[in-house]
C-alpha positions as CSV (number, residue, x, y, z in Angstrom):
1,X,-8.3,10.6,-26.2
2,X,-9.1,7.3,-28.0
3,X,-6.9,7.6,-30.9
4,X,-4.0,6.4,-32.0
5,X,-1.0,9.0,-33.8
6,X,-1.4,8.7,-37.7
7,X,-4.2,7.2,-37.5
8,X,-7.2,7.3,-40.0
9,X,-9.7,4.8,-38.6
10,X,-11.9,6.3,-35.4
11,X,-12.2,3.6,-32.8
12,X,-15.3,1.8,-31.6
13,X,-15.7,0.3,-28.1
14,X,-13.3,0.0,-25.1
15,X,-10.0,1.0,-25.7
16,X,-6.6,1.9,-24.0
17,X,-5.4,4.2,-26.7
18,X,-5.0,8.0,-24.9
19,X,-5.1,7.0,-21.3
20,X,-1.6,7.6,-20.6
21,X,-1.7,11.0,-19.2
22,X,-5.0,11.4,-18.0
23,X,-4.4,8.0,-15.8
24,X,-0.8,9.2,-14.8
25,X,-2.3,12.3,-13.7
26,X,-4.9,10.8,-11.7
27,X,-2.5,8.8,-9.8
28,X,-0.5,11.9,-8.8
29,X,-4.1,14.2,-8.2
30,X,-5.2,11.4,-5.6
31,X,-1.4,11.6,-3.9
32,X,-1.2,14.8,-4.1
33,X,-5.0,15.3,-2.0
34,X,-4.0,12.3,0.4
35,X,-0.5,13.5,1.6
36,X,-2.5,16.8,1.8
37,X,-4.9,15.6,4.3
38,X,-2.1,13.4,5.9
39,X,-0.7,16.2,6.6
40,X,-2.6,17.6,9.0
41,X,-2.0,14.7,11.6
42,X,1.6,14.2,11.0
43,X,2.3,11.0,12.2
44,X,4.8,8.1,11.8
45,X,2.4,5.9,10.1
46,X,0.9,8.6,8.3
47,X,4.5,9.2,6.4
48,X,5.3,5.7,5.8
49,X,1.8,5.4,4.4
50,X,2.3,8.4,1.9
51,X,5.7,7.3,0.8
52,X,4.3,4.0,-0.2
53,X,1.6,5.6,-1.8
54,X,4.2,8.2,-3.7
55,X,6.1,4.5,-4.8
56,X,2.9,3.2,-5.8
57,X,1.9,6.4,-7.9
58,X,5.5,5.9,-9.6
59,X,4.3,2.2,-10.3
60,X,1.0,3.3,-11.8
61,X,2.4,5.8,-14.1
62,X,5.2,3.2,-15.5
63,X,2.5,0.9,-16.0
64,X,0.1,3.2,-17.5
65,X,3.5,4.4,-20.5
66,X,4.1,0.6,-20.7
67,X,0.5,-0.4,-21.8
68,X,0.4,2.7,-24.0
69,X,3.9,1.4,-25.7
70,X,2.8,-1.6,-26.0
71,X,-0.7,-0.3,-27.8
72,X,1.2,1.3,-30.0
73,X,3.8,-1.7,-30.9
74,X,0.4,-3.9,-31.5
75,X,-0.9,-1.0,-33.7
76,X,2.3,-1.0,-36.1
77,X,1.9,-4.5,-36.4
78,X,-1.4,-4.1,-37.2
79,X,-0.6,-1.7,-39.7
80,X,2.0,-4.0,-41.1
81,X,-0.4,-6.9,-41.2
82,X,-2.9,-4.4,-43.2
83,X,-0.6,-3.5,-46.0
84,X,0.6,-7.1,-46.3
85,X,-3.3,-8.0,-46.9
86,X,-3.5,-4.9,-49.4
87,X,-0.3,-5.9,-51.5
88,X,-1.7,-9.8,-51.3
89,X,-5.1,-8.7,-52.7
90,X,-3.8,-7.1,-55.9
């Protein structure tokens, strides 16, 4: 966690990279315990409120592969930027 593929250079500070999974999987730990313990009142309101919460879980894992493609687009431009620096220098 905290690197980026192909990637030589270890990152300092607060990062994104490698939080993909491990926040997608949260999302779906957390549903997973509520609709348990929903489950043992069964109610009307209790199944609308874990259906939205199984959309919202959706949501978060979309978001979480979005900000992880878009890390790695800024990281290839990064790269890009790098070698254009490199070439310039000589």
């Amino acid at each position: 966690m905290g690197l980026l593929p192909e990637c030589d250079i270890l990152l300092t500070g607060p990062t994104d990279a490698g939080l993909a999974d491990p926040g997608d999987c949260t999302a779906i730990s957390l549903l997973q315990v509520t609709v348990a313990l929903c489950a043992l009142r069964p109610t009307l309101d209790n199944l609308v409120a874990t259906r939205m919460m199984t959309q919202l879980a959706d949501d978060i894992g979309e978001s979480f592969i979005d900000a992880h493609e878009n890390l790695l687009e800024d990281f290839e431009k990064f790269k890009a930027d790098i070698a254009k620096a490199a070439i310039a220098s000589h």
